[in-house]
C-alpha positions as CSV (number, residue, x, y, z in Angstrom):
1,X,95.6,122.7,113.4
2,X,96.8,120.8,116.5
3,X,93.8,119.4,117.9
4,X,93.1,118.7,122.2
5,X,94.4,115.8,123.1
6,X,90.7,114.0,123.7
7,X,89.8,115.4,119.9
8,X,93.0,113.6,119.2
9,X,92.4,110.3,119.8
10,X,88.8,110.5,118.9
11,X,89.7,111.3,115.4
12,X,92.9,110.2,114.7
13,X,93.3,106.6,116.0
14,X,96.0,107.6,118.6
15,X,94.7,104.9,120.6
16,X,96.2,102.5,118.2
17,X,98.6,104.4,116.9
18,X,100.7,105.3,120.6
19,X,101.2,102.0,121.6
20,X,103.0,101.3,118.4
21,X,104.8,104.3,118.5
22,X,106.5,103.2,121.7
23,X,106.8,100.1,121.0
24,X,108.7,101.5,117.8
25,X,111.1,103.2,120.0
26,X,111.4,100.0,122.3
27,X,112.9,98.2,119.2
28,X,114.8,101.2,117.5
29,X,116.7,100.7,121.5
30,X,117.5,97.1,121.0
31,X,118.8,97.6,117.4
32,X,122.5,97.5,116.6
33,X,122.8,100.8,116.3
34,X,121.9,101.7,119.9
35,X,121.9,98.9,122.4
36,X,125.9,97.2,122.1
37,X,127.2,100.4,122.0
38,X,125.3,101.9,125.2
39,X,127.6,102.2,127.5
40,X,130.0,104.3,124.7
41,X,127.4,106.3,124.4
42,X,126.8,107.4,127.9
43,X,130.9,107.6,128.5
44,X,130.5,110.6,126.1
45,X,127.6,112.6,127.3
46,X,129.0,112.0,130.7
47,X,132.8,112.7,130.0
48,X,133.9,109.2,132.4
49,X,135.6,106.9,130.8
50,X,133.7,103.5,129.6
51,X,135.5,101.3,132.3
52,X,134.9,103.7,135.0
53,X,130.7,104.0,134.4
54,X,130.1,101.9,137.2
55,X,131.9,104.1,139.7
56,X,130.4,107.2,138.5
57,X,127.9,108.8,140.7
58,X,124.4,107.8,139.5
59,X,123.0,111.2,139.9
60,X,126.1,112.4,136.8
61,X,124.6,109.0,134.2
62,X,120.7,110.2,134.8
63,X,121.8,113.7,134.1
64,X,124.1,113.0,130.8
65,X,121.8,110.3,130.0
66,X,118.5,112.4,129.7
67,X,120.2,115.1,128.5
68,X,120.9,112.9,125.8
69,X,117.6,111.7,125.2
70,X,116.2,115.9,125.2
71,X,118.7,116.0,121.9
72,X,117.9,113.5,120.1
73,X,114.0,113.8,120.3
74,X,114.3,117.4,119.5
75,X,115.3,116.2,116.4
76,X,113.0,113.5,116.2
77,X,109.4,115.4,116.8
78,X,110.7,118.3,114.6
79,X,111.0,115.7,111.8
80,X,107.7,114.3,112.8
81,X,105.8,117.4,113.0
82,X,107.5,118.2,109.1
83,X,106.4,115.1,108.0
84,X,102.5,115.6,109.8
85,X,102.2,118.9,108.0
86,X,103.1,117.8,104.5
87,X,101.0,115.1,104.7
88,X,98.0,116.4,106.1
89,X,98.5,118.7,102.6
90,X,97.6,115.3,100.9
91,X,94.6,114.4,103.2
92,X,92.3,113.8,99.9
93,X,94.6,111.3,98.9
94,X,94.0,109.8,102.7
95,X,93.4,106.0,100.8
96,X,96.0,106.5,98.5
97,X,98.8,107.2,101.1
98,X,97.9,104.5,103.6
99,X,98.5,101.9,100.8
100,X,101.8,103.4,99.8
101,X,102.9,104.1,103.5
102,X,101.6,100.2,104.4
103,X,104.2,98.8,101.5
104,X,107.1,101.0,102.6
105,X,106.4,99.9,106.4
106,X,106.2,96.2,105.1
107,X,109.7,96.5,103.2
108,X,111.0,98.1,106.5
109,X,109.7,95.8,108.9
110,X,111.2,92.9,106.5
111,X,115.0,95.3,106.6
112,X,114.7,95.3,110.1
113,X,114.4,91.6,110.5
114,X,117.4,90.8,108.4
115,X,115.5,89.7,105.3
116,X,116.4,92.4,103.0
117,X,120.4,93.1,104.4
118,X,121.1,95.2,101.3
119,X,119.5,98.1,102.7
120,X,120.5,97.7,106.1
121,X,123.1,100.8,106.2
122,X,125.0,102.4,109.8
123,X,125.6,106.2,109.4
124,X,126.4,106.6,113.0
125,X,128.7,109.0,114.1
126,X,132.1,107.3,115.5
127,X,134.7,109.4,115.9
128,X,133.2,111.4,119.0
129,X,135.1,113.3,122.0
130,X,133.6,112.0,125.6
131,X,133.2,115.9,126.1
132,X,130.6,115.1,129.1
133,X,127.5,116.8,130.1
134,X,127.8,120.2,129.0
135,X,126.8,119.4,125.3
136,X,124.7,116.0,125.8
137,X,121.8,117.4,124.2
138,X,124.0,118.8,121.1
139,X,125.3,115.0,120.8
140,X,121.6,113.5,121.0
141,X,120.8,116.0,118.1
142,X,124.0,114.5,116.2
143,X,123.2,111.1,117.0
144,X,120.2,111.2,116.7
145,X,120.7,112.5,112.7
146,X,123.5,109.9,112.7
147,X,120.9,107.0,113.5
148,X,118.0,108.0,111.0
149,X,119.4,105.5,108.5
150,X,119.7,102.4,111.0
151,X,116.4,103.2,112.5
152,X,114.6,104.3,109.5
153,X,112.6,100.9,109.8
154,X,110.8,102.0,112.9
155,X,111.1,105.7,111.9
156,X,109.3,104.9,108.8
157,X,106.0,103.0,110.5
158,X,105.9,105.7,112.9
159,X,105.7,108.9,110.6
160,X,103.5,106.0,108.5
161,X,101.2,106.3,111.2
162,X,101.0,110.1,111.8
163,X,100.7,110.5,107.5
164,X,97.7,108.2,107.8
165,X,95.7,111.3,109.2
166,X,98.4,114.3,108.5
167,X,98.4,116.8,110.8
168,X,101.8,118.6,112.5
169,X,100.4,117.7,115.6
170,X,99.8,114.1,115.3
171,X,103.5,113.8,114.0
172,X,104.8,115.3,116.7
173,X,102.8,113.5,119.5
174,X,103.8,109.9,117.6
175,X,107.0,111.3,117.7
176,X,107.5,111.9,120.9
177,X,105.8,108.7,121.9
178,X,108.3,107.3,119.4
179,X,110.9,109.2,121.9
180,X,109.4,107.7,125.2
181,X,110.1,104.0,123.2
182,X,113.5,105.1,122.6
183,X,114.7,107.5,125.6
184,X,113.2,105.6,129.1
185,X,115.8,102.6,128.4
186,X,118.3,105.3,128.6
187,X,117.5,106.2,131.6
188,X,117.1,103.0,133.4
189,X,119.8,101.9,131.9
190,X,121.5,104.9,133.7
191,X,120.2,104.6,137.2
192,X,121.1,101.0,137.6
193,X,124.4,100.4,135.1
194,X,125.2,97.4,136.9
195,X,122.4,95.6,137.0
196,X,121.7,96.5,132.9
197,X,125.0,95.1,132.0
198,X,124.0,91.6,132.3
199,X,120.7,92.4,130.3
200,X,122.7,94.1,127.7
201,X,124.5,90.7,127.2
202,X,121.7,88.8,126.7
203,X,120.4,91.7,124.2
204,X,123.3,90.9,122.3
205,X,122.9,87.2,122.2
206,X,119.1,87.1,121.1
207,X,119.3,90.3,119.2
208,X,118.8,88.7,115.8
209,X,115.3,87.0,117.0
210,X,114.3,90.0,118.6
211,X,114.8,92.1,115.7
212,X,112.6,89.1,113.7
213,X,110.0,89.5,115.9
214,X,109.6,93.3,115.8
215,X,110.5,93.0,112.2
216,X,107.4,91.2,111.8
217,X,105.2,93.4,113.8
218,X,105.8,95.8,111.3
219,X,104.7,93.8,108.6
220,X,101.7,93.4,110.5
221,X,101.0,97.1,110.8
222,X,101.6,97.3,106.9
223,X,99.4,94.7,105.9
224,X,96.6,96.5,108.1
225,X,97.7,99.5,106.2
226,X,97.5,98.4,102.8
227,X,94.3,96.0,103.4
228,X,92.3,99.3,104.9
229,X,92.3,97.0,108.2
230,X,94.1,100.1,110.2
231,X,91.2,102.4,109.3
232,X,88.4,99.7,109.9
233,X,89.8,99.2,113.8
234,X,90.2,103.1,113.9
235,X,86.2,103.3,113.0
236,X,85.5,100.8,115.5
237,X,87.8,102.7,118.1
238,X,86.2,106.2,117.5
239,X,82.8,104.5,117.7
240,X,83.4,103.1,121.2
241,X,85.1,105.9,122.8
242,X,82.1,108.1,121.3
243,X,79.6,105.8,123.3
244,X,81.9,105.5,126.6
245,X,82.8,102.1,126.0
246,X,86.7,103.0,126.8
247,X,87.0,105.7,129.0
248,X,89.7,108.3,128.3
């Protein structure tokens, strides 16, 4: 049952569990697999060549750009509402999978830092036409399946998170938080090229300590998993938005 979205966070922790999600999607941007190759991707859904970006009208990058960012979460909060479903089929094991979920987001949060580069694996789809704006959200939906295992670090916390209290519902809305993480760079990266370029070039020259540090935020969230931390602050949430404490 997809709960109200006050019933939402009351029961399910989405006050903890939003913030992570976007900040997921924040990091799943400055990976590899999405931030160096930016402006490639926006010369497809846009149909302008790469060195011509910066003379395209800004009005044609916003429009490719979030059509773009329509396909791939599509794919994205119909793989989180899958995943809600099944798991809230398991709810009586609600201990059981929060340990399990908190190792898996560990190991992830350790692949994402670098630590464990054996797993680290790029299934991105190369070889595609700049075919502009008339199928941008059919190339989101194929990137974004292209992407699942270079992002499945931050993937895997967030889905983590909406398993913890399994419903469809609370997958998809972590999903689509997951989305708003991933998609608004898109877009501002869009409406002001020229000024992201330079930022994109710092990116890429601190991208291995940025993906350390959001590597280890995920090993934070896992250890709060596995320790029964995560449900303690969830307890203490519930109990102070019951009594008015934090107003919603």
């Amino acid at each position: 049952m997809i709960l109200s979205a006050p019933e939402t966070v009351v029961s399910g922790s989405l006050l903890l569990a939003a913030p992570i999600a976007v900040l997921a999607g924040l990091l799943s941007f400055f990976s590899p697999c999405v931030v160096p190759l930016l402006p490639g991707y926006l010369s497809y859904v846009t149909g302008v060549g790469v060195q011509d970006l910066e003379a395209t009208r800004r009005g044609r990058l916003v429009l490719g750009a979030a059509l773009f960012v329509l396909g791939f979460t599509v794919v994205f909060v119909a793989g989180g509402t899958l995943f809600g479903a099944l798991s809230g089929q398991l709810r009586e094991h609600q201990r059981t999978i929060s340990v399990v979920v908190g190792v898996v987001v560990i190991v992830m949060g350790l692949v994402f830092s670098g630590l464990l580069p054996w797993f680290q694996r790029d299934l991105r789809v190369h070889a595609v036409p700049a075919v502009g704006l008339s199928v941008a959200p059919l190339l989101g939906a194929l990137f974004g399946l292209g992407w699942v295992p270079c992002l499945s670090p931050t993937l895997a916390a967030v889905l983590g998170l909406a398993g913890t209290q399994g419903t469809a519902g609370r997958g998809a809305l972590l999903s689509v938080f997951y989305c708003l993480g991933l998609g608004v760079p898109f877009l501002l990266a869009a409406f002001a090229l020229g000024r992201f370029l330079p930022a994109l070039r710092w990116v890429r020259s601190h991208q291995v300590a940025l993906m350390r540090v959001g590597g280890g935020m995920l090993v934070v969230v896992g250890v709060l998993l596995v320790t029964g931390w995560w449900d303690s602050l969830v307890i203490e949430l519930q109990s102070r938005v019951g009594s008015g404490e934090i107003a919603l």
